[in-house]
C-alpha positions in Angstrom: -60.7 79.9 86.1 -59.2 77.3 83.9 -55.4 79.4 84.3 -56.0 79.0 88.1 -56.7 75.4 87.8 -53.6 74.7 85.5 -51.0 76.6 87.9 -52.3 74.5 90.8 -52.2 71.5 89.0 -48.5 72.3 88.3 -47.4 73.8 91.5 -47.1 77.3 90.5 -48.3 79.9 92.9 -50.2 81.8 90.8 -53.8 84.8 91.1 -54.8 85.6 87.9 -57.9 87.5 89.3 -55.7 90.9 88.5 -56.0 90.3 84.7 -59.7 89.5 85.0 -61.9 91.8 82.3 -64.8 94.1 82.6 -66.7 92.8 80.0 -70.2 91.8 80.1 -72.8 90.8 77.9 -75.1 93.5 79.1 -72.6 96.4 77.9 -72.5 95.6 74.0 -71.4 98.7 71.9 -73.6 98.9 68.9 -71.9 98.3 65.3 -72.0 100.7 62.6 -72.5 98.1 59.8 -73.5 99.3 56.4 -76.6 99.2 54.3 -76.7 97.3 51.3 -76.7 100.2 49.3 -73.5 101.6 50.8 -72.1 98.1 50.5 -73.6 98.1 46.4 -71.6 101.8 46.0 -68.5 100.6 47.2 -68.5 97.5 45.2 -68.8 99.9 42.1 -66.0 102.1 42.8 -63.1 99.0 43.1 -61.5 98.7 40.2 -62.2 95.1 39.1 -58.1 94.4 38.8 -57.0 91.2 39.5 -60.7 90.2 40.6 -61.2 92.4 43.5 -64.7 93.2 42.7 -65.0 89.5 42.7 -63.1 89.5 46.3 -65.1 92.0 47.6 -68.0 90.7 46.7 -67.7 87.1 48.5 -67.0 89.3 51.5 -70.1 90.9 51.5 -72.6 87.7 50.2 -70.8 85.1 52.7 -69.7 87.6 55.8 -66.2 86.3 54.8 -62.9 88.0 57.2 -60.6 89.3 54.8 -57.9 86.3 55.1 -60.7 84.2 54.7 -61.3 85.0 50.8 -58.2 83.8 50.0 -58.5 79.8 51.7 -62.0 79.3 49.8 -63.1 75.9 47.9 -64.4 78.2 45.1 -65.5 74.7 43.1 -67.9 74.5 46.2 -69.4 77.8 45.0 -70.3 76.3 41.7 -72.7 73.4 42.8 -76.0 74.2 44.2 -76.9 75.9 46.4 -74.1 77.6 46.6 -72.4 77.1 49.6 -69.0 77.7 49.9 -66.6 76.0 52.3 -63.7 77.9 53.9 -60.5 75.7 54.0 -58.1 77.7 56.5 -59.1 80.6 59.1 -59.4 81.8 62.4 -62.4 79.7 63.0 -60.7 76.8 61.0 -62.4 75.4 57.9 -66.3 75.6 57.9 -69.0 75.8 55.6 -70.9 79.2 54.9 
């Protein structure tokens, strides 16, 4: 809608209805997320090199993305209650 607005404004003839999705929100495949224990094994079995544990372990407790663990305020961990604020993502910074 907004691309079709856009290319009138600017002259361009332009029908973007052939790159229109399929998606709705009453066709949402399940996830296959995993238990806490599952999530608790796998935490055991990293090597805790160069603070992966650590890593993996933020992931899981905060729902971080991967990139994300790596753009944390970690000195906002240490106050109560805990809440850590992201400082660069796909999301951009927030506070989980």
């Amino acid at each position: 809608m907004v691309a079709k607005q856009l290319a009138k404004f600017a002259g361009i003839d332009f029908d973007p209805s052939p790159l229109a999705g399929s998606y709705s929100p009453r066709q949402v495949t399940p996830r296959d997320i995993p238990t806490d224990e599952e999530i608790a094994n796998w935490y055991e079995r990293l090597p805790d090199t160069h603070g992966w544990q650590y890593a993996f372990g933020l992931m899981a407790t905060y729902g971080l993305r991967n990139h994300e663990v790596f753009n944390l305020d970690l000195e906002s961990l240490t106050q109560s209650p805990g809440i850590v604020t992201v400082l660069d993502g796909k999301t951009g910074r927030r506070r989980i």
